[in-house]
C-alpha positions as MATLAB code, in Angstrom:
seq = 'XXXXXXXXXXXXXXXXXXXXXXXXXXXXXXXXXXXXXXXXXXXXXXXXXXXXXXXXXXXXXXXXXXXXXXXXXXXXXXXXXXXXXXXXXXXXXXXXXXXXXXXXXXXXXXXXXXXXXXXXXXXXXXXXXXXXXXXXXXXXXXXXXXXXXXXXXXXXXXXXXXXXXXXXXXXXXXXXXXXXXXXXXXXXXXXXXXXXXXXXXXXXXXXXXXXXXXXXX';
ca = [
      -0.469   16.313  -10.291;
      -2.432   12.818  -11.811;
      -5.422   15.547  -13.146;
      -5.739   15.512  -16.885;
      -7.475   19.142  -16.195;
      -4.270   20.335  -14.377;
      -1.852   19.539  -17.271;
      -4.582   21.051  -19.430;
      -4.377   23.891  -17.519;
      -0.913   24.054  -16.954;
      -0.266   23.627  -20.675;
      -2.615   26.224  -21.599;
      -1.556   29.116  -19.315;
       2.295   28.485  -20.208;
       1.278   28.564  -24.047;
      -0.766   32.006  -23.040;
       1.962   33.818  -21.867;
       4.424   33.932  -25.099;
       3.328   33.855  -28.708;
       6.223   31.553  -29.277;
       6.252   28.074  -28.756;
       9.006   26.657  -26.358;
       9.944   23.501  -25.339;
       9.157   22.614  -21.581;
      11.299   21.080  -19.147;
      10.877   20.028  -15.894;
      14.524   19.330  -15.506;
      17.289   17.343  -17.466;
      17.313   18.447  -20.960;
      17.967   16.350  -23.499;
      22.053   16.645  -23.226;
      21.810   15.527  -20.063;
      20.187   12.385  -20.773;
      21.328   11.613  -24.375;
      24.234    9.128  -23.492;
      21.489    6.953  -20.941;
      19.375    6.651  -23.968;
      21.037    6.277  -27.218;
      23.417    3.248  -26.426;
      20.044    1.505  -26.039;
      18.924    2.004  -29.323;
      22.304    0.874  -31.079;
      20.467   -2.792  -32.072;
      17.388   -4.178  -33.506;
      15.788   -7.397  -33.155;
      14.826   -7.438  -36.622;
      16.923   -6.181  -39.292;
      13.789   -4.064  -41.255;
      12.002   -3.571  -37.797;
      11.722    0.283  -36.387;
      12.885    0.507  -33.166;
       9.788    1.331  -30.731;
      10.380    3.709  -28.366;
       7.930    5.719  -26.138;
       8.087    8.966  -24.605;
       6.017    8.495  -21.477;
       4.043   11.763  -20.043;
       5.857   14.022  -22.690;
       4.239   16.973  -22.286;
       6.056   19.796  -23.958;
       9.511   18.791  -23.627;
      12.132   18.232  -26.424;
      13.033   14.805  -25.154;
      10.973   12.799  -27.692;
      11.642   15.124  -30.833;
      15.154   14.879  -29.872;
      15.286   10.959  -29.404;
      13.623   11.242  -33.094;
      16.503   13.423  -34.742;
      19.264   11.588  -33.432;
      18.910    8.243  -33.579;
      21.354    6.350  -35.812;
      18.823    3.381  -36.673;
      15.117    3.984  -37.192;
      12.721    4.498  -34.208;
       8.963    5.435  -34.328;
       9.391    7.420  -31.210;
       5.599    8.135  -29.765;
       5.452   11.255  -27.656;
       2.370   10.458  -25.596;
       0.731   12.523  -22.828;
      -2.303   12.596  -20.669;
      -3.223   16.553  -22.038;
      -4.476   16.793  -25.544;
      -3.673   20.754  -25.440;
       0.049   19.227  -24.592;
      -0.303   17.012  -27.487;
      -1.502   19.954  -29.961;
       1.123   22.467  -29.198;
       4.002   19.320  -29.939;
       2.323   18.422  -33.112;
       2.435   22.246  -34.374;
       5.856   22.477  -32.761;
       7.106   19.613  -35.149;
       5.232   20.297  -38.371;
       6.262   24.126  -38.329;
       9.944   23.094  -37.466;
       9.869   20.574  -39.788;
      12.885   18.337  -37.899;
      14.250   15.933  -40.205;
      15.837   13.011  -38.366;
      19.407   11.224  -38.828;
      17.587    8.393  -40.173;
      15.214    9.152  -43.108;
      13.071    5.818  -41.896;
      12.697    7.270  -38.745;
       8.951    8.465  -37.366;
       7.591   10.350  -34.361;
       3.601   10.727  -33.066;
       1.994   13.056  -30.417;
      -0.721   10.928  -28.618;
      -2.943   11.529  -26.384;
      -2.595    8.559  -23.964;
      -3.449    7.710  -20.066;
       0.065    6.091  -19.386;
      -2.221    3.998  -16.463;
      -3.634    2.234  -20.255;
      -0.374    1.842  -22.196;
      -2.678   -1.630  -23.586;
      -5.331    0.322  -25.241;
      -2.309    1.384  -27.907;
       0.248   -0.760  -27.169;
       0.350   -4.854  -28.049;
       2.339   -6.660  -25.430;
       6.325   -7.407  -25.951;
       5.665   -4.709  -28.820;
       8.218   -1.523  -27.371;
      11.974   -2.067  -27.099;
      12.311    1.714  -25.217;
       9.600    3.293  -22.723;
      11.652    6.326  -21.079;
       9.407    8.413  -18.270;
      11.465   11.676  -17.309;
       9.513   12.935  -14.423;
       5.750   11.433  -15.372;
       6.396    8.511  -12.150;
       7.897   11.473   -9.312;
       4.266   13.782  -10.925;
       2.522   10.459   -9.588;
       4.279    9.648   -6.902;
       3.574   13.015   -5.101;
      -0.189   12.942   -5.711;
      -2.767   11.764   -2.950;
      -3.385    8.721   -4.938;
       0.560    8.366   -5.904;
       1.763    5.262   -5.006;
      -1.355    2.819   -6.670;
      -1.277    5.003  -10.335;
       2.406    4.744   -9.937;
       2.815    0.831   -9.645;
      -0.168    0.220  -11.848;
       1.866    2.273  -14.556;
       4.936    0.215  -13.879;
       3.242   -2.723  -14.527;
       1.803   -1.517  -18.039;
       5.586   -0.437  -18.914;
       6.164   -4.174  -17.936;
       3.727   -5.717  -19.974;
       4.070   -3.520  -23.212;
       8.239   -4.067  -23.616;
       9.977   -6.586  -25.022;
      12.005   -9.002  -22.889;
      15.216   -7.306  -24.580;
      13.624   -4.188  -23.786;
      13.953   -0.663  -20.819;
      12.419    1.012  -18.903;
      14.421    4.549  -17.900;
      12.625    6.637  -15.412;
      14.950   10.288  -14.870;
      14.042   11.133  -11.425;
      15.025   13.393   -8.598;
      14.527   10.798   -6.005;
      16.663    9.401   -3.884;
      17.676    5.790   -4.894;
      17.520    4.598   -1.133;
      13.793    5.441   -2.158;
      13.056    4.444   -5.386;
      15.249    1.362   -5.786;
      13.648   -0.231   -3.064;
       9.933    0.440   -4.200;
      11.006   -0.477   -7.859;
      12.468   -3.725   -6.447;
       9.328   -4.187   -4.376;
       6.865   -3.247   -7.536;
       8.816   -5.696   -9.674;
       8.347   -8.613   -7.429;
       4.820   -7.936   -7.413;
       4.319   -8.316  -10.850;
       5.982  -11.693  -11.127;
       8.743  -10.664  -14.084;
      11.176  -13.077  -14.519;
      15.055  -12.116  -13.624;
      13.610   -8.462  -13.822;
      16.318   -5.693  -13.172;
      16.482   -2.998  -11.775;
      19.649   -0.044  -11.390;
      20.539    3.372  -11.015;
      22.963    5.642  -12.216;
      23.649    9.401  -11.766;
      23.185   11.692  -14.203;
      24.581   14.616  -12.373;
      23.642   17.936  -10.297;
      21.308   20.954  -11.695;
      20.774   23.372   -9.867;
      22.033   22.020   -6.679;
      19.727   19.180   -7.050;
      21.048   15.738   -7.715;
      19.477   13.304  -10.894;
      19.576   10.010  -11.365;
      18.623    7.341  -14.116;
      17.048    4.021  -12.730;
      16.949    1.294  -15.070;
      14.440   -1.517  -15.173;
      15.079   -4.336  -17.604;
      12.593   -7.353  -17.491;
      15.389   -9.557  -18.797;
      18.560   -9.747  -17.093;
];
């Protein structure tokens, strides 16, 4: 699940099988999500300033194009994933659909981007929004899981502001995740760091959640 050629593959088999594009998700559409996200991006540290927000491990979903069209303030919302073919089909998605956002100043990218280097694009203290719906469990339940998982943590640390969050939409159980979230935080030494969890609800019989990390309290 951490194999650039699986999501290639994946990406290009599900494209294969309908000559329409359509949106991709794992679980938790954007509806689901919207009211976890949007009260974040309600100020701006700087009155001409876009926010920065960045859709971590994308892939095909609507999440990012969605953040884009219904934003109040401006974002540059960058979609980023570790699958150029993932990265392609969005970017054809968006320029045939044309989405015009509530905010005219508002901009959105497709990227391809290892979210293990969030530094090679990304200055540090530069994003005020990093939300990863999914990208952390893909890690997490790879052989190598737990290392590429902290390792990205630690980028999403260094590349938001000290106003800014970190969401991660997960199926996990928070006994689980707030306790190696709490543990990974430590680790990096990120003062008053904090870290939550709220439910987003049940789909499918399955129970979501929204943990929170903010690196200032």
């Amino acid at each position: 699940m951490d194999k650039k050629s699986t999501w290639d593959r994946f990406y290009t088999e599900a494209s294969s099988r309908t000559p329409a594009f359509k949106n991709f998700e794992w679980f938790c559409g954007f509806s689901s999500v919207r009211d976890f996200i949007l009260p974040l991006l309600q100020t701006r540290s700087h009155p001409d300033a876009l926010l920065q927000v960045l859709d971590m491990g994308c892939g095909t979903s609507a999440l990012g194009p969605s953040i884009y069209r219904e934003s109040a303030l401006p974002v540059r919302v960058t979609c980023a994933d570790i699958s150029p073919v993932a990265v392609r089909l969005m970017q054809e998605h968006v320029r045939v659909e044309a989405f015009r956002p509530d905010n005219p100043s508002s901009q959105i990218d497709f990227v391809e981007l290892d979210c293990t280097q969030l530094d090679k694009r990304f200055g540090s203290n530069s994003l005020d929004l990093i939300v990863d719906k999914g990208t952390t469990d893909a890690l997490l339940r790879s052989k190598e899981g737990v290392g590429k998982a902290t390792l990205v943590l630690k980028q999403c640390l260094r590349v938001l502001r000290s106003s800014g969050s970190l969401l991660q939409f997960s199926d996990e159980d928070p006994d689980v995740r707030l306790l190696w979230l709490e543990t990974a935080v430590q680790e990096q030494g990120v003062p008053a760091a904090g870290v939550g969890v709220q439910e987003v609800g049940v789909l499918k019989g399955v129970c979501y959640y929204c943990y929170q990390v903010t690196p200032n309290m």
